[in-house]
C-alpha positions, 0 to 999 in steps of 0.5 A, spaced: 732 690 445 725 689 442 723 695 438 715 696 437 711 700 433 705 705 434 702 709 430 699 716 431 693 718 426 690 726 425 688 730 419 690 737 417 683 741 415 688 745 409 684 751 409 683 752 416 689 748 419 686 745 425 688 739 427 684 732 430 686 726 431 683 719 431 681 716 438 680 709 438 676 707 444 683 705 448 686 711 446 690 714 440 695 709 438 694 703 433 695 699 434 694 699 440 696 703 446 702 704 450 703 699 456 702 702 462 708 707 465 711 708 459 716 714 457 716 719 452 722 719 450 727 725 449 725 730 443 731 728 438 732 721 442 734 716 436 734 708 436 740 705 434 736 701 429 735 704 421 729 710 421 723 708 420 719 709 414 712 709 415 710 706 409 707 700 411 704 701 417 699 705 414 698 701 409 695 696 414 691 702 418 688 704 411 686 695 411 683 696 419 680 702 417 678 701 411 680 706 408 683 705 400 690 706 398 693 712 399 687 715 405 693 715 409 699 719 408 705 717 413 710 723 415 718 720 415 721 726 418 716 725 425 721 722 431 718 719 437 721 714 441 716 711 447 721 707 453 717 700 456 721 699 462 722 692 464 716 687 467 712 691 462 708 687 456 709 691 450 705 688 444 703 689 437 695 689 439 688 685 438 685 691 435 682 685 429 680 681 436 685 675 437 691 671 436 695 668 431 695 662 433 703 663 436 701 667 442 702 673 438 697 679 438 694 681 431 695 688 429 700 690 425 703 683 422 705 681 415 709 687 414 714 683 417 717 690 422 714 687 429 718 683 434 713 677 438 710 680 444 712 679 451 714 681 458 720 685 456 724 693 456 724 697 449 723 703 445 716 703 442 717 708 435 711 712 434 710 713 428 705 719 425 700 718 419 696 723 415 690 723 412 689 725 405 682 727 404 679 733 405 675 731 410 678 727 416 673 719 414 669 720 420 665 713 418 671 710 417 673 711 424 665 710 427 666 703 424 671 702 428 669 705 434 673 711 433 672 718 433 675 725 430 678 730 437 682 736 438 688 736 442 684 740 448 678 735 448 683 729 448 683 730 457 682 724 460 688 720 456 694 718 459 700 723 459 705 720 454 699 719 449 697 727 450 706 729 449 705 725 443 700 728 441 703 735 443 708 733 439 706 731 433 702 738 433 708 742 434 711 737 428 705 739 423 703 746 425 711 748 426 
């Protein structure tokens, strides 16, 4: 079964500990959002794939945002699992404005962890980033059209997005 991967990008204030996250215009996720309809999995569902670590994949989030590296810290102990049914389309994402030239979308390729895209059923890991400066990079994610938001002003995504988010919430602030 395909296996494709999201990231989930916030930022902890040390000293007060709130928590915001990156909203991209299309949602929360890099590189892309969810298809639609899909499913967050059960806390404690496990792929019967290797763990992931999340190391490369924030690298090419620090390259999208232009950020240097280390500006992004990924969490390996952070699971969620996300189901696409089938006759969803479960991509990697343009973000970056095209395609390869193989019909897949750009994104998250050259860390050789996607599959190609497609019409297809499978989990969708959700990986969790955190940046590492002080203060969250606000320019950064301005320049990508993006913006810092708090889990109460996140209304208006969709559900699995803010289940996702209420997740990582609970994970970081315990």
């Amino acid at each position: 079964m395909p296996c494709r991967h999201r990231v989930l990008l916030l930022h902890k204030q040390k000293t007060s500990g709130r928590l915001r996250y990156l909203r991209f215009p299309e949602g929360v996720l890099f590189p892309a959002p969810l298809p639609e309809g899909a499913a967050l999995r059960p806390a404690g569902f496990s792929s019967t794939r290797a763990r992931l670590l999340p190391t490369g994949y924030m690298r090419e989030v620090e390259v999208f945002l232009a950020l240097p590296p280390g500006g992004i810290a990924g969490e390996p102990e952070f699971s969620a699992w996300a189901r696409a049914a089938r006759g969803m389309e479960v991509v990697g994402g343009q973000r970056d404005g095209g395609e390869d030239g193989e019909g897949r979308t750009r994104g998250m390729e050259g860390n050789g962890k996607d599959e190609d895209d497609g019409d297809v059923e499978g989990d969708v890991a959700i990986l969790l980033g955190a940046f590492t400066a002080i203060d969250p990079p606000f320019a950064a994610a301005a320049g990508r059209g993006g913006r810092f938001v708090t889990l109460a002003e996140a209304r208006g995504l969709p559900r699995v997005e803010l289940e996702i988010m209420r997740r990582a919430y609970e994970h970081v602030l315990g």
